[in-house]
C-alpha positions as CSV (number, residue, x, y, z in Angstrom):
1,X,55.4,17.4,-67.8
2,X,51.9,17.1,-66.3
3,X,53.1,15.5,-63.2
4,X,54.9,18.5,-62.7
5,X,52.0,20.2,-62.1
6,X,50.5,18.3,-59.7
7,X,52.5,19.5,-56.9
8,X,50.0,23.0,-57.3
9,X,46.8,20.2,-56.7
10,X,45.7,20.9,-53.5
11,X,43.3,19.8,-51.0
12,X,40.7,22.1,-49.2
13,X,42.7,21.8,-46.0
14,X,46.0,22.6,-47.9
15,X,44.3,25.8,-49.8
16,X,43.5,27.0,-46.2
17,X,46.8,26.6,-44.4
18,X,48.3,28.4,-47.6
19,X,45.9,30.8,-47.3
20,X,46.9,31.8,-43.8
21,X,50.5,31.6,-43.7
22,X,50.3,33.3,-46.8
23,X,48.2,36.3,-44.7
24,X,50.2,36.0,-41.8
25,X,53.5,36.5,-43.9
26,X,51.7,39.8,-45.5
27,X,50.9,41.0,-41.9
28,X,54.0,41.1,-40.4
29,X,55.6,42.7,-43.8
30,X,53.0,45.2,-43.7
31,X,53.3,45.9,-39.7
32,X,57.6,45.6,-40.1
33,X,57.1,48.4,-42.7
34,X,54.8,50.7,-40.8
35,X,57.2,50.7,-37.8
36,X,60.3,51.7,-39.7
37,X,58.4,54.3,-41.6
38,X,57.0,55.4,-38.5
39,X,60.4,54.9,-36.3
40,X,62.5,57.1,-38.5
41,X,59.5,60.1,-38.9
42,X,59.8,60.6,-35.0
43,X,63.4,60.5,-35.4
44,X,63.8,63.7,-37.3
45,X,61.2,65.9,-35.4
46,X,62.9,65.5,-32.0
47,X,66.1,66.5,-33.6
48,X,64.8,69.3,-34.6
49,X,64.0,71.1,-31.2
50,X,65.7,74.6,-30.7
51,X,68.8,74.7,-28.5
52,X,69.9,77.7,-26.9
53,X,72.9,79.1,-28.9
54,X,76.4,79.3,-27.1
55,X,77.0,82.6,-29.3
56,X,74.8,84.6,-26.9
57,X,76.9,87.4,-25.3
58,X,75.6,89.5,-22.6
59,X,76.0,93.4,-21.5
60,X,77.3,93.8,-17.8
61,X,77.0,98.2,-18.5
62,X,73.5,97.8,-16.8
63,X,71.5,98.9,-19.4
């Protein structure tokens, strides 16, 4: 059972290139996540700009 363990024994070296792949994994889910939250708040907003209605009817009397 203890050699089991061993595999979780790791040199300085191996501690740091853990360490950054580990930070460089947490990055890019953080930055993946702000883009889609920010990608689908712009989304909505322009959709939302007023569009001249086709129900408009206009008086030719001249008043």
């Amino acid at each position: 059972m203890k050699s089991l363990f061993r595999i979780f024994e790791l040199s300085a070296n191996e501690q740091r290139v853990v360490l950054i792949i580990m930070l460089t994994f947490l990055a890019i889910a953080l930055l993946a996540y702000e883009l889609r939250i920010h990608h689908s708040a712009i989304k909505p907003a322009s959709a939302t700009q007023p569009k001249p209605s086709a129900t408009v009817v206009q008086t030719v009397d001249g008043k």
